[in-house]
N, C-alpha and C positions, 0 to 999 in steps of 0.2 A: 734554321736548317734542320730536318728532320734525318732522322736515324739511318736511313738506307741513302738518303742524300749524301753523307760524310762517310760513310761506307762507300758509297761510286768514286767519291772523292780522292779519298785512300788507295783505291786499286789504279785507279787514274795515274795515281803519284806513283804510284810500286811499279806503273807499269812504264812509264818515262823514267823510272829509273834503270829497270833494265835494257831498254833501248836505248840508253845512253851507254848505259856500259859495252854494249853492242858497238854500237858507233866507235868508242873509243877500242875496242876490239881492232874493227876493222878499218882505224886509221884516220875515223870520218869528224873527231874532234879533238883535242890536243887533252893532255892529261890534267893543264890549269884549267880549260872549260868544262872537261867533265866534274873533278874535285867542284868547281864554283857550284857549278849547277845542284850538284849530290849534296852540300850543304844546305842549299835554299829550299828543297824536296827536303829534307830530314827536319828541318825547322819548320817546313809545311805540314808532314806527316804528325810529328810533337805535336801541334797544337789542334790537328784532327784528332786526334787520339784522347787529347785532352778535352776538348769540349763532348767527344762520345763518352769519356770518362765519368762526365759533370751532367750531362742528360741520362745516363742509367742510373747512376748516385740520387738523383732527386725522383726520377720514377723511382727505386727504391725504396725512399723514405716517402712518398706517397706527393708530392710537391710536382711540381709542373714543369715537365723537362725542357720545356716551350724558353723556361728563364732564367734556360744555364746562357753563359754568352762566353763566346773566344774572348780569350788571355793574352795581352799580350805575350811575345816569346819568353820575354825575363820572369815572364812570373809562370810558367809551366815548368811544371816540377821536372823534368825527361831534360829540356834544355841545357845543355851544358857548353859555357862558351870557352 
């Protein structure tokens, strides 16, 4: 996944997340669906964040951003359960 790919990704995610909160605003999902959902988006966004993290780090160090790969949840540093 390339760099403007997981950047669409990420606004994608921010942006289901305001329309959820929307929804739950105006009554369209219960407070446990919105919470469930905002969890599964936060542990999405974490690990978008994290493989962007891991492809500038290795373009940095001059290495191939092509051979960062997603992390499991547990092992991204932002996760916290």
């Amino acid at each position: 996944m390339q760099d403007n790919e997981i950047l669409t990704r990420i606004s994608a995610l921010v942006a289901e997340e305001h329309e959820l909160r929307n929804r739950l605003g105006a009554g369209e999902v219960t407070s446990e669906e919105e919470n469930a959902r905002v969890k599964e988006l936060e542990v999405a966004l974490d690990q978008c964040w994290d493989l962007l993290r891991q492809r500038r780090a290795r373009r940095g160090a001059g290495e191939n951003p092509d051979e960062a790969a997603a992390r499991p949840v547990s092992e991204v540093e932002s996760y916290q359960q």
